[in-house]
N, C-alpha and C positions, 0 to 999 in steps of 0.2 A: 504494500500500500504506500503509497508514495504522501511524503513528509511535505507541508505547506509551512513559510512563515507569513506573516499577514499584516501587510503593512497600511495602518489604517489614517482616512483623512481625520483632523479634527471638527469636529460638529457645524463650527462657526462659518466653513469652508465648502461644505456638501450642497448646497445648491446653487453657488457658484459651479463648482464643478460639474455637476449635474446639466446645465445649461449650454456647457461648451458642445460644439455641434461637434458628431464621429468622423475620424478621422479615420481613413485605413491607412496599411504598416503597422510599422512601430510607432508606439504612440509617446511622446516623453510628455509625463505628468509630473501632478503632486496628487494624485488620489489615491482611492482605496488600490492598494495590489497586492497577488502572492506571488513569492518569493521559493522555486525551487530549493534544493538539499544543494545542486550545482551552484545556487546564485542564481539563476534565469528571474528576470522579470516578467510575470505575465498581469493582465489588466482580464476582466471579464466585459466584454461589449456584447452586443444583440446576439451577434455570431458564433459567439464561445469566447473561447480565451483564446488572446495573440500578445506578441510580445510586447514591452514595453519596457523604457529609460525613466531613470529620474533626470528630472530640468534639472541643469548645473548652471547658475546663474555665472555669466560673464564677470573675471573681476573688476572691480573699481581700480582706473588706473591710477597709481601712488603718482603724489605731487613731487616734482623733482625738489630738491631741496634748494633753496637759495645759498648762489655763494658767496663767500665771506668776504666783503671790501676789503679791497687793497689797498696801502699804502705809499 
């Protein structure tokens, strides 16, 4: 019997999420998913279960630091 972990949205979030229109693919979320024994991400849509990413938000680019007047 194959092992699920279960990664769940927070409450406040679920009908946001619920509204976003299907996508096919892979889908990169932040919603409900389970989590194969390998690691695989899968999402449950109309059609069954297909794969899915977590969104990795782009980093904030760091401010270059100012340099130090010269004399």
């Amino acid at each position: 019997m194959p092992l699920f972990r279960i990664h769940a949205l927070r409450d406040s979030l679920r009908q946001q999420f619920r509204a976003v229109p299907h996508v096919s693919g892979c889908a990169a979320v932040i919603g409900d998913l389970l989590e194969t024994e390998d690691g695989q991400l899968r999402i449950c849509k109309y059609v069954g279960f297909e794969p899915a990413q977590w969104v990795v938000p782009e980093p904030r680019p760091q401010p270059e630091p100012e340099a130090a007047p010269t004399t």
